[in-house]
C-alpha atoms as an extended CHARMM CRD file, in Angstrom:
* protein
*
       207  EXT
         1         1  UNK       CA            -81.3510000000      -86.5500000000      134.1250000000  PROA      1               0.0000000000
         2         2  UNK       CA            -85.2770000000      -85.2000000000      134.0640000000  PROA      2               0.0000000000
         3         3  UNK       CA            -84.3370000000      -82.6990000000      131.4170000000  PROA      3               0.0000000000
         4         4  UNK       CA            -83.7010000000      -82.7770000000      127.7960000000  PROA      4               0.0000000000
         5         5  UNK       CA            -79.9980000000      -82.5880000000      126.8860000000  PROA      5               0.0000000000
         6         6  UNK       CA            -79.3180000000      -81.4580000000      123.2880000000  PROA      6               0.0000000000
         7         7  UNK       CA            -81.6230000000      -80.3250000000      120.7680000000  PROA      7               0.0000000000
         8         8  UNK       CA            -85.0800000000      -80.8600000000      121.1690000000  PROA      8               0.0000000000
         9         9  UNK       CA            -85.7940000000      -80.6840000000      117.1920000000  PROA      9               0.0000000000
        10        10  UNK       CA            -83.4050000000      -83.8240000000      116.8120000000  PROA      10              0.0000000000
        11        11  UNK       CA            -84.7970000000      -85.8230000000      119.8250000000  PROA      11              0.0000000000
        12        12  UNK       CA            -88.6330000000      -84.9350000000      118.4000000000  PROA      12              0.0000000000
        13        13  UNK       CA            -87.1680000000      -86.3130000000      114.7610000000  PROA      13              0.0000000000
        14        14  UNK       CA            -85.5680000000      -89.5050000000      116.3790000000  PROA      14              0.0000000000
        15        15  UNK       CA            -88.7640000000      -90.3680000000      118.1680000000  PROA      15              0.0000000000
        16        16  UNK       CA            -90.9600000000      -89.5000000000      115.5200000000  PROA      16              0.0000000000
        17        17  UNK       CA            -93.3830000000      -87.5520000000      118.1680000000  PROA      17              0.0000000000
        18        18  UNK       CA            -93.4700000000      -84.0600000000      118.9530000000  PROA      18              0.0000000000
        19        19  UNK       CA            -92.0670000000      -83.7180000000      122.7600000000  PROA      19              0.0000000000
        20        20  UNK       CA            -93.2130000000      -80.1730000000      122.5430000000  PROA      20              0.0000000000
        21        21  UNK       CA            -96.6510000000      -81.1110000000      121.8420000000  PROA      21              0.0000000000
        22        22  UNK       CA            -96.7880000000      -77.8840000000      119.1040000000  PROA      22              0.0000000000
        23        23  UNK       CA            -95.6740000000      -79.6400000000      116.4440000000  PROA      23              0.0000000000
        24        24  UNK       CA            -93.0860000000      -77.0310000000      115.9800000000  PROA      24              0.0000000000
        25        25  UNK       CA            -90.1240000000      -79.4280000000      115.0510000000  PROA      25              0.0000000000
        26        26  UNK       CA            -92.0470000000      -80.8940000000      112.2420000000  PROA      26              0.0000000000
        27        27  UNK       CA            -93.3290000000      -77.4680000000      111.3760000000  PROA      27              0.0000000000
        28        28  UNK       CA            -96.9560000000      -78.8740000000      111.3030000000  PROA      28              0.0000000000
        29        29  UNK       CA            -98.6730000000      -76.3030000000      113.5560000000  PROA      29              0.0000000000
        30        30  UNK       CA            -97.6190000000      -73.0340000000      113.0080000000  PROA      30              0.0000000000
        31        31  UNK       CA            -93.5270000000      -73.9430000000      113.3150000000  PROA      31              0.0000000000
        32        32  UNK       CA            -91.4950000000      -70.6090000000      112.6300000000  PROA      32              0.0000000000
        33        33  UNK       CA            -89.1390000000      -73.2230000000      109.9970000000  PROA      33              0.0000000000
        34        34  UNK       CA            -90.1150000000      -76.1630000000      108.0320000000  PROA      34              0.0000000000
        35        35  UNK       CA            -88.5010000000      -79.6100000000      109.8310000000  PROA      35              0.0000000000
        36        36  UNK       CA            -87.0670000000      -82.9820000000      108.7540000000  PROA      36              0.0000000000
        37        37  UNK       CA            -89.5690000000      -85.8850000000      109.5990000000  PROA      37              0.0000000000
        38        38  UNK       CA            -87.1990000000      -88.0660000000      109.7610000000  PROA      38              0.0000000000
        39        39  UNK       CA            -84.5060000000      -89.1700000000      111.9540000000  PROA      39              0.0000000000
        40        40  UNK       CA            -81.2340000000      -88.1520000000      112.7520000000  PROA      40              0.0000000000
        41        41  UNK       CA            -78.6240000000      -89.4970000000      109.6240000000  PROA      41              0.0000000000
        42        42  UNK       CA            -81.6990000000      -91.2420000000      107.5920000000  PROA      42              0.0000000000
        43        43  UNK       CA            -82.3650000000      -89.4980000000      104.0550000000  PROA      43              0.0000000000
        44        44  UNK       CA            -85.3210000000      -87.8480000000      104.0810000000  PROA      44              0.0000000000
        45        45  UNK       CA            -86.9800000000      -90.6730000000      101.7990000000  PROA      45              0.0000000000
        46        46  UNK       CA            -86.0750000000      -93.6760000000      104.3240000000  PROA      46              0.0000000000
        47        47  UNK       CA            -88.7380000000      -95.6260000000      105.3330000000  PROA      47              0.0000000000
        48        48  UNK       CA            -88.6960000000      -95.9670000000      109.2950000000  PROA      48              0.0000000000
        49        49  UNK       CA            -87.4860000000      -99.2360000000      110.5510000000  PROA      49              0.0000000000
        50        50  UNK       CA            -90.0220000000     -101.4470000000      111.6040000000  PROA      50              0.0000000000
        51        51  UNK       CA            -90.0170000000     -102.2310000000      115.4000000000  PROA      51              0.0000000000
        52        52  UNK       CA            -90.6830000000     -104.9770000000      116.9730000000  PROA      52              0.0000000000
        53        53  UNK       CA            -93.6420000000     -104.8280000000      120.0490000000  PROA      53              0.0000000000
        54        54  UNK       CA            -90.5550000000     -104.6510000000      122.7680000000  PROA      54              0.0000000000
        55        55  UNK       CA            -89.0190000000     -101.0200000000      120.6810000000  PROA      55              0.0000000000
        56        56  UNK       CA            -92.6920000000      -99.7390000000      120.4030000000  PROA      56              0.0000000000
        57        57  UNK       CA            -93.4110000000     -100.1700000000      124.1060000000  PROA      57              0.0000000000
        58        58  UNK       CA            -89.8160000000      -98.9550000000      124.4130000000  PROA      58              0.0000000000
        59        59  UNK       CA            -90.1570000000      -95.9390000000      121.9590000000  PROA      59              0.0000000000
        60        60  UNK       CA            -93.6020000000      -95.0310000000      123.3670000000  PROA      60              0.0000000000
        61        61  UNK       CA            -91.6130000000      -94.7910000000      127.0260000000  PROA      61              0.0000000000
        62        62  UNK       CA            -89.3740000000      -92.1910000000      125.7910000000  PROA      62              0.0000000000
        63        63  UNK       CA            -92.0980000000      -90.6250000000      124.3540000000  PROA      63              0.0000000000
        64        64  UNK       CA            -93.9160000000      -89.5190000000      127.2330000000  PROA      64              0.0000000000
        65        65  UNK       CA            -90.8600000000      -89.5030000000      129.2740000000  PROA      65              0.0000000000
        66        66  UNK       CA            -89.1560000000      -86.6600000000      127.4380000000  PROA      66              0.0000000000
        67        67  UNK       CA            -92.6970000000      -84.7860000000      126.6370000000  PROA      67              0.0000000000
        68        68  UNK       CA            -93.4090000000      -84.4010000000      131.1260000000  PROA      68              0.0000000000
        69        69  UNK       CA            -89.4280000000      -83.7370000000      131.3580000000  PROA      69              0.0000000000
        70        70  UNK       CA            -88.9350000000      -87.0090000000      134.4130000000  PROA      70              0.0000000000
        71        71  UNK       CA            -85.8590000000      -89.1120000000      134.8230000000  PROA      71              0.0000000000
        72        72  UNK       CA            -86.4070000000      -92.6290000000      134.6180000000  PROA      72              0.0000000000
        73        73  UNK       CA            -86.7490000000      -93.1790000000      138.3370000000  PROA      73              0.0000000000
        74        74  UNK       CA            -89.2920000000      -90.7600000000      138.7040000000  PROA      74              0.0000000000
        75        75  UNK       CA            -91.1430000000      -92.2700000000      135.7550000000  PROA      75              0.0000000000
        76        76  UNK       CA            -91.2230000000      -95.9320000000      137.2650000000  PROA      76              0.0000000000
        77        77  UNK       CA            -92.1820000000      -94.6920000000      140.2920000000  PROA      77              0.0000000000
        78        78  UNK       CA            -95.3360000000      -92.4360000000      139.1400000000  PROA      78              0.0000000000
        79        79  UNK       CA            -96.0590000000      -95.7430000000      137.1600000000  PROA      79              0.0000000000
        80        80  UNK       CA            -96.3640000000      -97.8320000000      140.2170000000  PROA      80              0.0000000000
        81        81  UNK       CA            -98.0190000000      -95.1820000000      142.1630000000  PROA      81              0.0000000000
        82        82  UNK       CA           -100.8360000000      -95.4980000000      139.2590000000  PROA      82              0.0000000000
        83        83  UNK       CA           -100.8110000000      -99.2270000000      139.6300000000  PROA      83              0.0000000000
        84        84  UNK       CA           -102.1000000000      -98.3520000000      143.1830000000  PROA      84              0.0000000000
        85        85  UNK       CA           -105.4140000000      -96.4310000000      142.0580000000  PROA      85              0.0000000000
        86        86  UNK       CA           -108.3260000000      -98.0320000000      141.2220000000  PROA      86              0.0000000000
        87        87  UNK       CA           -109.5370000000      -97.9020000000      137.7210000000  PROA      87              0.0000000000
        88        88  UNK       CA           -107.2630000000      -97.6290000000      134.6810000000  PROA      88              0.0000000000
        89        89  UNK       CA           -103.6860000000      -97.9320000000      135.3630000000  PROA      89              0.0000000000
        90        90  UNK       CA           -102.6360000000      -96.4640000000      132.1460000000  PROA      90              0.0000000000
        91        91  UNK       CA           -105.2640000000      -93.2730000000      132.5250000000  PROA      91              0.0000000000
        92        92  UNK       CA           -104.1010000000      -93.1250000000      136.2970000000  PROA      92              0.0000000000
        93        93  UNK       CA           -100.3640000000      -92.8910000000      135.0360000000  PROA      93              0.0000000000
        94        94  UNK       CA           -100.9240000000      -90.0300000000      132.6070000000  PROA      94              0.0000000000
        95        95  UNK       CA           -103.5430000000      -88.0140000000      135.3270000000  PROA      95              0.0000000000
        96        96  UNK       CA           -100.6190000000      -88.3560000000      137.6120000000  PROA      96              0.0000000000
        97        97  UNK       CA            -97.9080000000      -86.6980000000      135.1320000000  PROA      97              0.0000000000
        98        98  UNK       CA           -101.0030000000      -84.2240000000      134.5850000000  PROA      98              0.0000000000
        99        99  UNK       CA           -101.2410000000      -83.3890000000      138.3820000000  PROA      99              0.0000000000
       100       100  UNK       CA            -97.4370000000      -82.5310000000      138.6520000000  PROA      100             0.0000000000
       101       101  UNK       CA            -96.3640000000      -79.0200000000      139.7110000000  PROA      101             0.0000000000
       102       102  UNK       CA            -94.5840000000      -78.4730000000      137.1530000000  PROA      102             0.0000000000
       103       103  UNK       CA            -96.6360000000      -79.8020000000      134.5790000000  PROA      103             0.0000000000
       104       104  UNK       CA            -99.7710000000      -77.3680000000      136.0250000000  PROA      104             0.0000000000
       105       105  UNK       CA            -97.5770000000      -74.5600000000      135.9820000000  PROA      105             0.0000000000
       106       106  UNK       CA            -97.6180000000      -75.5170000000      132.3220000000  PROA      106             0.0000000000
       107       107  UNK       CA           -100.7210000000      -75.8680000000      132.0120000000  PROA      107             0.0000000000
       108       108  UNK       CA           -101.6660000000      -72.6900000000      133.0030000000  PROA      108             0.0000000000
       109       109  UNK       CA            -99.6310000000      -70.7800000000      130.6630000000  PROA      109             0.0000000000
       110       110  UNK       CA            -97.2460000000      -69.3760000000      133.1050000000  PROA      110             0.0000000000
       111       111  UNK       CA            -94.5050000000      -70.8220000000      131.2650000000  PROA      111             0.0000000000
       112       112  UNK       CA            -93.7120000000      -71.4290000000      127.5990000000  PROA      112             0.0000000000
       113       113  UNK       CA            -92.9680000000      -75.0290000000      128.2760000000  PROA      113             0.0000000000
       114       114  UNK       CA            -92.3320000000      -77.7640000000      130.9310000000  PROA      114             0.0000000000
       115       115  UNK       CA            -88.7790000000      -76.9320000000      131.0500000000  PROA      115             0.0000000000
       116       116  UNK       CA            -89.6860000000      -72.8360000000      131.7740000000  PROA      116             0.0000000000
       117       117  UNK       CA            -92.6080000000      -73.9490000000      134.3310000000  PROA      117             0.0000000000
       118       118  UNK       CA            -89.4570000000      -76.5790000000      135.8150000000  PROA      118             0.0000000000
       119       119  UNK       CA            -87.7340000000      -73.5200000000      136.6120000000  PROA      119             0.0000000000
       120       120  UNK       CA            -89.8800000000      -71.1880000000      137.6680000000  PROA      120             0.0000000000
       121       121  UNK       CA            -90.8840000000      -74.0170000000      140.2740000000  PROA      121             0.0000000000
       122       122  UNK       CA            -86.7970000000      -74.3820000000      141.3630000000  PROA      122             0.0000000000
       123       123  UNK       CA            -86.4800000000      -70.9190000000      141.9440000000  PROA      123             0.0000000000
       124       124  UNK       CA            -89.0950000000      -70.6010000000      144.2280000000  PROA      124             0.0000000000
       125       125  UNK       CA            -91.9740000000      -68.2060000000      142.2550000000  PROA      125             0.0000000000
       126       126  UNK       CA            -94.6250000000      -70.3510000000      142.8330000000  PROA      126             0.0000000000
       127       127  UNK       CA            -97.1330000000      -70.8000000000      145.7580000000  PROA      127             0.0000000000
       128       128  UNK       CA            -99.7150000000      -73.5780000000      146.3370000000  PROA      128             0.0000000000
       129       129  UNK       CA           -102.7580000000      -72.8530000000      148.6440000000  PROA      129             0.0000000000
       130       130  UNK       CA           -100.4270000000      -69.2550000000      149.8070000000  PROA      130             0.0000000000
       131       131  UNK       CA            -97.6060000000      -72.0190000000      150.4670000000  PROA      131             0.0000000000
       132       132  UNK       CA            -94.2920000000      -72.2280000000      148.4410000000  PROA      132             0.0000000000
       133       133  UNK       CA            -93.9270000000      -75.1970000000      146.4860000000  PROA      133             0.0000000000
       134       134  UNK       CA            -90.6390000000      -75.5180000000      144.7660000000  PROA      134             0.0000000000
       135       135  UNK       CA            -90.5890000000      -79.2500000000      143.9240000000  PROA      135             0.0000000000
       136       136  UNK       CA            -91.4110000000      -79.9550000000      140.4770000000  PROA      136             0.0000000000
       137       137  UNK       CA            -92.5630000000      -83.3850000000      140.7700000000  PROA      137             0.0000000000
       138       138  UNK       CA            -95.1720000000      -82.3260000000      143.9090000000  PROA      138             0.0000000000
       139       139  UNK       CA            -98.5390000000      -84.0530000000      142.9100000000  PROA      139             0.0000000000
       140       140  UNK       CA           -101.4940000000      -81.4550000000      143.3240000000  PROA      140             0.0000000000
       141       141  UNK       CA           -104.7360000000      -82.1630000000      144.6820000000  PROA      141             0.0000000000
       142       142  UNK       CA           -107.8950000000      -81.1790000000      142.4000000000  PROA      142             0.0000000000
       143       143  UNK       CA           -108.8700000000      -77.7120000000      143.7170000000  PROA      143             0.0000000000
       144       144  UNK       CA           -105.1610000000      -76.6190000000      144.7930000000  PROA      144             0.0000000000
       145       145  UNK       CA           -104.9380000000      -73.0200000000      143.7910000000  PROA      145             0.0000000000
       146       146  UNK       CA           -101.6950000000      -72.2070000000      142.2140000000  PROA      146             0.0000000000
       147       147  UNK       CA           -100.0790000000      -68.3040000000      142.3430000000  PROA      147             0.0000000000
       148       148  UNK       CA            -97.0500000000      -66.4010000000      141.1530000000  PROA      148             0.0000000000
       149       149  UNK       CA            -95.6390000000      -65.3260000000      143.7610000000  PROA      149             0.0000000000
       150       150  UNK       CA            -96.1780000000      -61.5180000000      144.3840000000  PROA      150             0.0000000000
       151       151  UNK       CA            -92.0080000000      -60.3180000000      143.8130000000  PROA      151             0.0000000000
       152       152  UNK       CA            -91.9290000000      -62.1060000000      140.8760000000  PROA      152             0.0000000000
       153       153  UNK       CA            -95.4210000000      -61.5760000000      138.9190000000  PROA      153             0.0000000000
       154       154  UNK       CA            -93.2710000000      -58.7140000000      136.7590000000  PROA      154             0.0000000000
       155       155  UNK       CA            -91.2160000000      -61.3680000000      135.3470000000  PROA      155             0.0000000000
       156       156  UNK       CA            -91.0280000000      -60.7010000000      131.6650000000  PROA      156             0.0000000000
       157       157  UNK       CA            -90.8860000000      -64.8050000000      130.8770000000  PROA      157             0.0000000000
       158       158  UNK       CA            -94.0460000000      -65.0980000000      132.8430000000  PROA      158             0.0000000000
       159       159  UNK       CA            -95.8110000000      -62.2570000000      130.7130000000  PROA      159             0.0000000000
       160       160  UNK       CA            -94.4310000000      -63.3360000000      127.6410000000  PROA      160             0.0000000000
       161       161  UNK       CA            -96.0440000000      -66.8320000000      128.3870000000  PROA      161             0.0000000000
       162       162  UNK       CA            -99.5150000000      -65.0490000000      129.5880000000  PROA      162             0.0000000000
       163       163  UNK       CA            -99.6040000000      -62.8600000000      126.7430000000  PROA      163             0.0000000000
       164       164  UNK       CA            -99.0400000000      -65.7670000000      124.0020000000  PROA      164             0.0000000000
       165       165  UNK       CA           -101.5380000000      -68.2570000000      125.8220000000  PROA      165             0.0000000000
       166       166  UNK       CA           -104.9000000000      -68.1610000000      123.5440000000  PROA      166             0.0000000000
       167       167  UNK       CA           -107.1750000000      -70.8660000000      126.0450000000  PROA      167             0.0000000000
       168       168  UNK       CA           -106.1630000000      -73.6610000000      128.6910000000  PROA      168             0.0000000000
       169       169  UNK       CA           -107.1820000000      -77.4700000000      128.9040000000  PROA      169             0.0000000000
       170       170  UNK       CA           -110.7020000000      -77.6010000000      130.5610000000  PROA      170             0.0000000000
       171       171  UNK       CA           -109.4380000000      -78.7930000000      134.1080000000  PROA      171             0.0000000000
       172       172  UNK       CA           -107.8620000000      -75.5270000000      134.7540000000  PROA      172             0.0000000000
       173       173  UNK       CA           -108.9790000000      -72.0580000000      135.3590000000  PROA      173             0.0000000000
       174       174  UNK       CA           -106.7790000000      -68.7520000000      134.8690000000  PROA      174             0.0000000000
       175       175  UNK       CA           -107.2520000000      -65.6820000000      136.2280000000  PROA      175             0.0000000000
       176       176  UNK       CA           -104.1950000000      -63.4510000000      134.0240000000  PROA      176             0.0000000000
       177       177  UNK       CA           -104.1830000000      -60.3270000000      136.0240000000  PROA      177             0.0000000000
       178       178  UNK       CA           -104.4970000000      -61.9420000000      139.3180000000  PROA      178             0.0000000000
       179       179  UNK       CA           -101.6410000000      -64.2700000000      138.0880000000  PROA      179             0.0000000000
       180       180  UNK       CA           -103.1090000000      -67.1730000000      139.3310000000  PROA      180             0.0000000000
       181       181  UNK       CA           -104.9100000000      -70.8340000000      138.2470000000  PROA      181             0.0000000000
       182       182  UNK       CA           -106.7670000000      -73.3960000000      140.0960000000  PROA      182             0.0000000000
       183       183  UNK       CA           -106.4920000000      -77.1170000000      138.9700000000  PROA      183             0.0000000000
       184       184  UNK       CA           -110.5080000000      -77.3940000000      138.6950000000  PROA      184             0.0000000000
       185       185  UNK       CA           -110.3580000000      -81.3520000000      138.4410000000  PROA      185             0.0000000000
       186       186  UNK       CA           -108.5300000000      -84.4680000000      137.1350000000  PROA      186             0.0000000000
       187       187  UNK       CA           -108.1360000000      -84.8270000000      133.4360000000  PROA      187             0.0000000000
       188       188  UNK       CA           -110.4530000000      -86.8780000000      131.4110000000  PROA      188             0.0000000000
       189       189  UNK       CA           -108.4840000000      -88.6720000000      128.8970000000  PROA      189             0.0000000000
       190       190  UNK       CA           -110.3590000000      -87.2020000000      125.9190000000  PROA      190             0.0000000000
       191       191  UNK       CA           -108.7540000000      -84.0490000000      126.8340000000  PROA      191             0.0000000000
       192       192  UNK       CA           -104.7990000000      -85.2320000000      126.5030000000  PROA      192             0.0000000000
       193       193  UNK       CA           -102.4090000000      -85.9380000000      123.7720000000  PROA      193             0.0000000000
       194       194  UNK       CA           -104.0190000000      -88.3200000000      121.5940000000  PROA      194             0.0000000000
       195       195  UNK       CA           -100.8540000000      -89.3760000000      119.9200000000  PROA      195             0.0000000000
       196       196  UNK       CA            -99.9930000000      -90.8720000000      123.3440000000  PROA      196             0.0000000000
       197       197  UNK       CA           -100.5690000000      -94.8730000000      123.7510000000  PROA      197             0.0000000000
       198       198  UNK       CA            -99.7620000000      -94.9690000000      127.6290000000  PROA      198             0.0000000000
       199       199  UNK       CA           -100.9000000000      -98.7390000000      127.5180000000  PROA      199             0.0000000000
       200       200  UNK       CA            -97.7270000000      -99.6440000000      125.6840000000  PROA      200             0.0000000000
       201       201  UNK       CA            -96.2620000000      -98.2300000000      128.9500000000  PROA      201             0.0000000000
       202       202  UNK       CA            -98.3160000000     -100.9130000000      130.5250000000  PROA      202             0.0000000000
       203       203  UNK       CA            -96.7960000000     -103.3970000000      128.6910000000  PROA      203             0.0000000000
       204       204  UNK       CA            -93.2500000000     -101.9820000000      128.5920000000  PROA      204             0.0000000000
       205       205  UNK       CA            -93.2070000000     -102.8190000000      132.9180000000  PROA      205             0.0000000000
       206       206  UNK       CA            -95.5810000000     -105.7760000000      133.0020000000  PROA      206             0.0000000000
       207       207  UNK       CA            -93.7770000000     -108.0490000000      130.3810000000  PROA      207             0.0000000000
């Protein structure tokens, strides 16, 4: 399954890594309650076990698995689609998650989170270059304009979303009233989560 099954919060705690990227389940940036840091049935003085470099790579898999919301399949195969790009195959691999549909959606604030831009993508409210899109895992081109689709730009989820977003990453542009973003350019890797090691993904399929 791409999604998250059971609670986020515990998944966040078992993989010591916030999926949400907010920090919310470890209450360190602005979480509405104040979260275990450690894993599900440890006391909240045990020391995390030590793993060995297979469980890292392994660990640091899940990790960016759960955070873009793919299946395993879907995860292999964006890895070896990276593998195919010159330059950096670990950069390539995350700047491929990056240029998802869903994850742009994301992005650009028209959802709360990957699993609310997954959805709004399903049903059919988006449009790409005037064209609807409703695969989630669709990789955008840079300069791909992306649109709510004109019956559903009342939606109170999308306003909610719009109304709580304070900036976007630098590779996309937002127009709120107009209800519509462009992906400007690929991501530099400056500009992702920094508590990602995608080269232990590397490892993880070339050992």
């Amino acid at each position: 399954m791409s999604r998250i099954n059971g609670p986020v919060y515990r998944l966040s705690r078992r993989l010591g890594f916030s999926v949400l990227e907010t920090g919310a389940e470890f209450n360190t940036k602005g979480g509405k309650r104040k979260g275990r840091t450690t894993a599900p049935g440890k006391a909240p003085d045990a020391r995390p076990a030590k793993l060995s470099n297979y469980g890292q790579q392994q660990r640091e898999k899940q990790r960016i698995r759960f955070t873009y919301g793919v299946n395993e399949r879907q995860f292999y195969n964006t890895f070896v689609k990276a593998q195919h790009i010159k330059g950096n195959t670990a950069h390539n691999f995350l700047f491929l998650l990056e240029s998802r549909l869903d994850n742009l959606v994301y992005r650009m604030n028209f959802a709360m989170t990957r699993r609310g831009a997954r959805q709004l993508v399903n049903h059919g409210h988006i449009l790409v270059d005037g064209h609807k899109a409703d695969i989630p895992s669709m990789i955008i081109k840079p300069g791909s304009v992306l649109t709510i689709k004109e019956s559903s730009r009342d939606m109170a989820s999308i306003k909610e979303a719009l109304d709580a977003s304070v900036s976007t990453v630098p590779f996309v542009e937002v127009d709120k009233e107009a209800k519509k973003g462009k992906y400007v350019r690929l991501p530099e890797r400056k500009e992702l989560n920094t508590d990602i090691n995608e080269a232990l993904v590397v490892e993880f399929y070339n050992r």
